[in-house]
C-alpha positions as CSV (number, residue, x, y, z in Angstrom):
1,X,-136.2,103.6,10.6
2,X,-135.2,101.3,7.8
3,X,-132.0,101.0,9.0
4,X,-133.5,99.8,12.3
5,X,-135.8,97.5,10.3
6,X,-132.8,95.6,8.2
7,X,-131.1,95.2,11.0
8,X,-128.1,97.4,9.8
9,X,-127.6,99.9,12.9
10,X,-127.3,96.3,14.9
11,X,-124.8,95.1,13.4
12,X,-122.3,98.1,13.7
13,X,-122.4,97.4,17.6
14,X,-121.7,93.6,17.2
15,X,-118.8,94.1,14.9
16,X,-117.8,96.5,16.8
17,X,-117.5,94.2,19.5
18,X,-116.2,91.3,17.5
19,X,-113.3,93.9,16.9
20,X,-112.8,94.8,20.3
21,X,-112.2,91.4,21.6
22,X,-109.4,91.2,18.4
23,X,-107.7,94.3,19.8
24,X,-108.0,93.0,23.2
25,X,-106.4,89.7,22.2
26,X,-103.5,91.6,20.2
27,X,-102.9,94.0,22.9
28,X,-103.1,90.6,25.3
29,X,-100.5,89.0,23.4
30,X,-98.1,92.2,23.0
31,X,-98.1,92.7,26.8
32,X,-97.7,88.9,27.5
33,X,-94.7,89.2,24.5
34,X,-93.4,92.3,26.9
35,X,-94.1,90.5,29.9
36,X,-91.8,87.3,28.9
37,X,-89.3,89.5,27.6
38,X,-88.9,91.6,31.0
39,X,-88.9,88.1,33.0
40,X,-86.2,87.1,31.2
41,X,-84.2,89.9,31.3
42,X,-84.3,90.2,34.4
43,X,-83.2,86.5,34.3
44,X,-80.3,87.5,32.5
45,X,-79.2,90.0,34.4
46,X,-79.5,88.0,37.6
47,X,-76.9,85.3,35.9
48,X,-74.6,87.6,34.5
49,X,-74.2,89.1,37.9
50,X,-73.6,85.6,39.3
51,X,-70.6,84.7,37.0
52,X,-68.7,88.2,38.5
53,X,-69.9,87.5,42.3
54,X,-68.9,83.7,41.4
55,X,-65.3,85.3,40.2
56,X,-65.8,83.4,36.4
57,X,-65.4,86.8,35.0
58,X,-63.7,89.7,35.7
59,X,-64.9,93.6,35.5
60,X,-67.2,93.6,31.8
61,X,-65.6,90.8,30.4
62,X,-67.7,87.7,29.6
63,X,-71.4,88.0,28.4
64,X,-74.7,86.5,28.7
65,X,-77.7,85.9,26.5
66,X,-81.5,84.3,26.0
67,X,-83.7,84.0,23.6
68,X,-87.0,84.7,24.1
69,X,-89.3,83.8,21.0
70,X,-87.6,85.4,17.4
71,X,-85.8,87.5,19.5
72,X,-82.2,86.8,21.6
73,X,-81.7,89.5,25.0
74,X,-77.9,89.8,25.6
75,X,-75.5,91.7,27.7
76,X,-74.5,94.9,26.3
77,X,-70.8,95.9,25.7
78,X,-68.9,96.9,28.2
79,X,-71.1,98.1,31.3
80,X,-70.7,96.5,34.2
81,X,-73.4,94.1,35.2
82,X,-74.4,95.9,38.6
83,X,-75.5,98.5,36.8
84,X,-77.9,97.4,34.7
85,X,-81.3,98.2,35.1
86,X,-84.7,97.0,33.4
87,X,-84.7,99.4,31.2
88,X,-81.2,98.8,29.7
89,X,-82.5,95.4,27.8
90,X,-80.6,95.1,24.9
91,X,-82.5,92.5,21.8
92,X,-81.3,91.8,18.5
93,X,-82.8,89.3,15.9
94,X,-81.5,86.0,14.6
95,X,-79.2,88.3,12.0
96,X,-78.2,90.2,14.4
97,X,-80.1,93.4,13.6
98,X,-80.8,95.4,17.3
99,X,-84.5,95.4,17.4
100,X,-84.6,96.8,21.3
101,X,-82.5,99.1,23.5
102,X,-80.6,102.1,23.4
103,X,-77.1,100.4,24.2
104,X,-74.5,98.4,22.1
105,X,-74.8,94.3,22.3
106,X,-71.9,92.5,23.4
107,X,-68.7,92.3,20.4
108,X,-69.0,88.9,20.9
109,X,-73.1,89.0,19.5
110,X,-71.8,86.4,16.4
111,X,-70.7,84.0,19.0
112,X,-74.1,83.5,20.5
113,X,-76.1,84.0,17.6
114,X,-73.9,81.0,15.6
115,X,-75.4,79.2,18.3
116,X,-79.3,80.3,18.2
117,X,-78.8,79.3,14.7
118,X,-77.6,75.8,14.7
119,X,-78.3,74.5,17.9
120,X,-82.0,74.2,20.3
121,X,-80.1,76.2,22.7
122,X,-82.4,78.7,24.7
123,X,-79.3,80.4,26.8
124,X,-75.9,80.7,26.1
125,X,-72.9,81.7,29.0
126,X,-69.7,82.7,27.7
127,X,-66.7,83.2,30.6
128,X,-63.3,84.1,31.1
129,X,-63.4,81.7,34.3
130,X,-59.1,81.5,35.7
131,X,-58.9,78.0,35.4
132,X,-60.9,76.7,32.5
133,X,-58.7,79.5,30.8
134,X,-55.5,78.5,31.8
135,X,-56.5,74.9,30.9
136,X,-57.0,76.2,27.0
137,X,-53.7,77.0,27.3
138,X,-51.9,73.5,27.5
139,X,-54.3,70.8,25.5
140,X,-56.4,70.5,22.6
141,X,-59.5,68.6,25.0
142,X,-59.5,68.6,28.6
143,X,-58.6,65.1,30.1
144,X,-61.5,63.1,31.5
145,X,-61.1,63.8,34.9
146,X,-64.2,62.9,36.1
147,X,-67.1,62.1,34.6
148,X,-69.2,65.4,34.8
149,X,-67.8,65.7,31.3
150,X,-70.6,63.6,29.9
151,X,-72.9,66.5,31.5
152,X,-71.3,68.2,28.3
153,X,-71.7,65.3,25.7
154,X,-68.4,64.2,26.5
155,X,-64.6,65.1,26.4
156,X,-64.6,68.9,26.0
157,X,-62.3,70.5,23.3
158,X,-60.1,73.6,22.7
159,X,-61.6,75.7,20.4
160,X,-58.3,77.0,18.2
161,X,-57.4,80.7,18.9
162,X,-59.2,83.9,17.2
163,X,-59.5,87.6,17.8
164,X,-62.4,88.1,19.9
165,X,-65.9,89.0,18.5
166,X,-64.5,87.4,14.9
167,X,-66.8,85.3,12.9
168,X,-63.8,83.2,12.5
169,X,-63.8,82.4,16.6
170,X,-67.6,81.3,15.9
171,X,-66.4,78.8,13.5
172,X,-63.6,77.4,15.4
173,X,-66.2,77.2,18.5
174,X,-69.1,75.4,16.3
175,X,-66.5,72.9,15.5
176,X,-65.4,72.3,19.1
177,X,-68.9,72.5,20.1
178,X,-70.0,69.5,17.5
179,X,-72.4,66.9,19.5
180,X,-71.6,69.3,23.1
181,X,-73.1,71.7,25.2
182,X,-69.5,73.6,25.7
183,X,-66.2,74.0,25.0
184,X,-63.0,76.1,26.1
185,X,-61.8,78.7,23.8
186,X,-57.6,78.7,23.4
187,X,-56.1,81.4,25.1
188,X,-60.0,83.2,25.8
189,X,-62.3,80.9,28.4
190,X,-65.3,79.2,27.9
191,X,-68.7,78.6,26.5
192,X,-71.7,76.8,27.5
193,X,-75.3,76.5,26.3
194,X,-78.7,75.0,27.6
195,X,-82.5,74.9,27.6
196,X,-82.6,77.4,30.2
197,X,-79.7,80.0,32.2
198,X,-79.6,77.8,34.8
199,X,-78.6,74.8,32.8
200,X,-76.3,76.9,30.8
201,X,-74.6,78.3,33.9
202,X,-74.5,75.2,35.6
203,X,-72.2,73.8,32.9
204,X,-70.3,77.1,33.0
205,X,-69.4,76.2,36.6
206,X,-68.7,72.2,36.3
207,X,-66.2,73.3,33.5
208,X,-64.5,75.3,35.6
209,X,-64.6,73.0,38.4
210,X,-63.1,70.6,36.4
211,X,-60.2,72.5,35.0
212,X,-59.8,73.3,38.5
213,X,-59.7,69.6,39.4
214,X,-57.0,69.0,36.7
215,X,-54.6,71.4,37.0
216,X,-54.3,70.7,41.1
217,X,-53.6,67.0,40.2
218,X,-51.6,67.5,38.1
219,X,-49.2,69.9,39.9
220,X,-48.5,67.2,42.3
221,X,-44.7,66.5,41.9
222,X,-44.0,62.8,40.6
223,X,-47.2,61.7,39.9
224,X,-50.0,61.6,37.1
225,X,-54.0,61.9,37.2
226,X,-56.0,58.9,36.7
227,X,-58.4,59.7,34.2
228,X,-61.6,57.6,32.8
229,X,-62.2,56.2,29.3
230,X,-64.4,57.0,27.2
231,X,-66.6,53.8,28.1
232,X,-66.7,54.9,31.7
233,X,-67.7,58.0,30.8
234,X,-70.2,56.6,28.0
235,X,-72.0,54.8,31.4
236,X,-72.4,58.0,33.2
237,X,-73.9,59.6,30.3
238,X,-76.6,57.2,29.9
239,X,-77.0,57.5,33.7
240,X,-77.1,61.4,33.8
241,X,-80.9,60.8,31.5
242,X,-82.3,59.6,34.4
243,X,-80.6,62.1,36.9
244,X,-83.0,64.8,38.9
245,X,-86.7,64.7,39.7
246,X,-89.3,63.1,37.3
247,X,-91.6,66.2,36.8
């Protein structure tokens, strides 16, 4: 009865309801952390499939990744991408520590993560696209062939060569990828980077278009590309700010 009287005996209920609503809201966030993390695998998965149907890579070669909070989802090494399933999602943290999944990351993990860790990139593509590759083969910077280029932050270097998966190709590609959203690595293929997959793959593909573009003119016997200066492409890139709908 005293119990009763003070008030005691009510107040278990009400904090026990004060903690229920903090274990709803903690199990709320965990499956809305879940939830973002199985969209956007499935994202993933949906992109890296693209670049083999859209014949930028070949068999397992290439890799994709996203970061999703703390957290960076990536291809794993060396199984083909119509394989993988939901519950193949491979996660490592910004160190590179494999936080989720019960397969390997991608050997070329350091490449991405140098990324994640210098850059506000949210997605990063990395290719072995025929021309693009081919192009990293005979110049230090693809010429401007056409202005798309600025879609990249301008004239887009040759990373030098390294052995794959190497934190010294993640050095040569941070320099190559100073002030741009890509680059071609020598004697490797590409990489790209964005605020979503989309944009990321997007720029996957206008590099390779454009390598495409500059190899065909220049096999033409006799004659040499026109290509734009760096003013002309300077315009476009103040232009491109202003491209797409207004949300």
């Amino acid at each position: 009865m005293t119990d009763h009287l003070t008030g005691r005996a009510a107040e278990r209920p009400a904090e026990g309801r004060a903690n229920g609503h903090a274990d709803d809201r903690a199990d709320g966030h965990a499956d809305g952390r879940a939830n973002a993390r199985d969209r956007a695998w499935a994202e993933l998965v949906a992109t890296a499939r693209r670049t083999t149907a859209e014949g930028l890579v070949v068999g397992t070669s290439g890799n994709v990744s996203v970061r999703v909070g703390d957290e960076v989802l990536v291809t794993p090494s060396g199984v083909p991408y119509d394989r993988l399933t939901p519950g193949d999602l491979v996660a490592v943290d910004l160190s590179g520590r494999q936080v989720s999944g019960r397969l390997g990351p991608t050997s070329e993990l350091p490449l991405h993560l140098e990324i994640y860790r210098t850059t506000d990139a949210s997605a990063v593509v990395h290719t072995h696209a025929v021309h693009a590759t081919a192009v990293s083969t005979l110049v230090t910077e693809l010429p401007l062939i056409h202005y798309m280029a600025a879609a990249l932050g301008g004239p887009v270097r040759v990373a030098p060569y390294a052995t794959y998966g190497t934190p010294e190709l993640a050095a040569h590609m941070l320099d190559a990828l100073r002030d741009r959203t890509g680059c071609l690595l020598r004697n490797h293929g590409t990489v790209t980077y964005g605020d979503s997959l989309d944009r990321a793959y997007d720029r996957t593909a206008q590099l390779e278009w454009m390598c495409r573009v500059w190899l065909t003119a220049s096999s033409v016997p006799g004659r040499t590309p026109a290509l734009l200066s760096e003013a002309q492409l300077a315009e476009v890139g103040e232009k491109l700010k202003g491209y797409g709908q207004k949300p």
